[in-house]
C-alpha positions as CSV (number, residue, x, y, z in Angstrom):
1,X,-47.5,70.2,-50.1
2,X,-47.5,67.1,-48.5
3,X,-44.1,64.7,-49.6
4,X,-44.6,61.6,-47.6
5,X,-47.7,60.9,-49.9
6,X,-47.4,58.0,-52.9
7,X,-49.7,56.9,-55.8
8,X,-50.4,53.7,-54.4
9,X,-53.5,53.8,-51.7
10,X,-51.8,51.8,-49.0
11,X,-49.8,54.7,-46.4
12,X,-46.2,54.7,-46.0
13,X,-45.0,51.9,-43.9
14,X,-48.2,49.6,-44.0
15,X,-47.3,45.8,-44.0
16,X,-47.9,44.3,-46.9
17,X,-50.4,41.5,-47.2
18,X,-49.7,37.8,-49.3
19,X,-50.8,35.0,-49.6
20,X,-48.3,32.2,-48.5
21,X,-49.5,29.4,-50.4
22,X,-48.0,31.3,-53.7
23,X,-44.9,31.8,-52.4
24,X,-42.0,30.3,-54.6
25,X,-39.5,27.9,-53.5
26,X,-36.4,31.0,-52.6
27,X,-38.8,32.9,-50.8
28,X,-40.1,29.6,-48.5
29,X,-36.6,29.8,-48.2
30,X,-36.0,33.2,-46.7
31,X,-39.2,33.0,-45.1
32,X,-37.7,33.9,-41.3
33,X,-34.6,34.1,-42.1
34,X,-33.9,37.1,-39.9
35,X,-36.1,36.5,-37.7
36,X,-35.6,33.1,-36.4
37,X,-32.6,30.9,-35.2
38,X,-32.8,27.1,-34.5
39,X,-30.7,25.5,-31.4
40,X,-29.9,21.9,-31.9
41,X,-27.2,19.9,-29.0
42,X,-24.4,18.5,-31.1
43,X,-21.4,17.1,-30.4
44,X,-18.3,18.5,-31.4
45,X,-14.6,16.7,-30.9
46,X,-16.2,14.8,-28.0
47,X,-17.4,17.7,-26.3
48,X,-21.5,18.4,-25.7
49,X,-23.0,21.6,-27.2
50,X,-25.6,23.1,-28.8
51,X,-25.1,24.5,-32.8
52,X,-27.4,27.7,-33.5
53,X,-28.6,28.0,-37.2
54,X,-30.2,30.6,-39.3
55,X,-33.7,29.5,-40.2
56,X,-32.1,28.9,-43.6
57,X,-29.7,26.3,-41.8
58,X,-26.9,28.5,-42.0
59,X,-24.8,27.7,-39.0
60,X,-23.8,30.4,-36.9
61,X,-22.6,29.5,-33.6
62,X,-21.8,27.3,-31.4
63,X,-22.5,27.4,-27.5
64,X,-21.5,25.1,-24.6
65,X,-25.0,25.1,-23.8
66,X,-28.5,25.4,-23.8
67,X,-29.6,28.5,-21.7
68,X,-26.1,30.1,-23.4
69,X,-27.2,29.4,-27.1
70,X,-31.0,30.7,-26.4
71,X,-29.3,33.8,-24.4
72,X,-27.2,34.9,-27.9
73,X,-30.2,34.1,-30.1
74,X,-32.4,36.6,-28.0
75,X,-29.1,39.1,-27.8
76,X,-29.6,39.4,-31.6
77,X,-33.2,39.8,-31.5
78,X,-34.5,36.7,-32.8
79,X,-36.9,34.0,-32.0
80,X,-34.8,30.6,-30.3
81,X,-36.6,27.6,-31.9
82,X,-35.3,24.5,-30.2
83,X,-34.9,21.4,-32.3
84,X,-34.7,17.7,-30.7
């Protein structure tokens, strides 16, 4: 008896196919999310930086700079996406 079977035809673990344009407005939202993390130089209390964001804009670091910020967004296994 085979258990990793389901009644759907796709196999376990197959990536599931959509269409993007019929995505609502909180899943464009969370589109990325976990995947991707912007860089953007700020300045904070007169001092030069660069603030590293969830794709969401959730800020969640900040790093003196730029080769530091990208090196902690690729520690956490996501995508840098630099914003000017």
């Amino acid at each position: 008896m085979n258990t990793n079977t389901n009644d759907n035809s796709e196999p376990a673990g197959a990536m599931v196919r959509f269409d993007i344009r019929h995505l609502s407005e909180a899943q464009l939202a969370q589109l990325g999310v976990q995947q991707i993390a912007y860089i953007r130089p700020v300045v904070v209390n007169g001092e030069s930086g660069y603030s590293i964001h969830a794709a969401d804009g959730t800020p969640m670091a900040l790093a003196g700079d730029r080769d530091v910020a990208i090196a902690a967004v690729l520690q956490h296994e996501m995508l840098p996406a630099l914003v000017h």
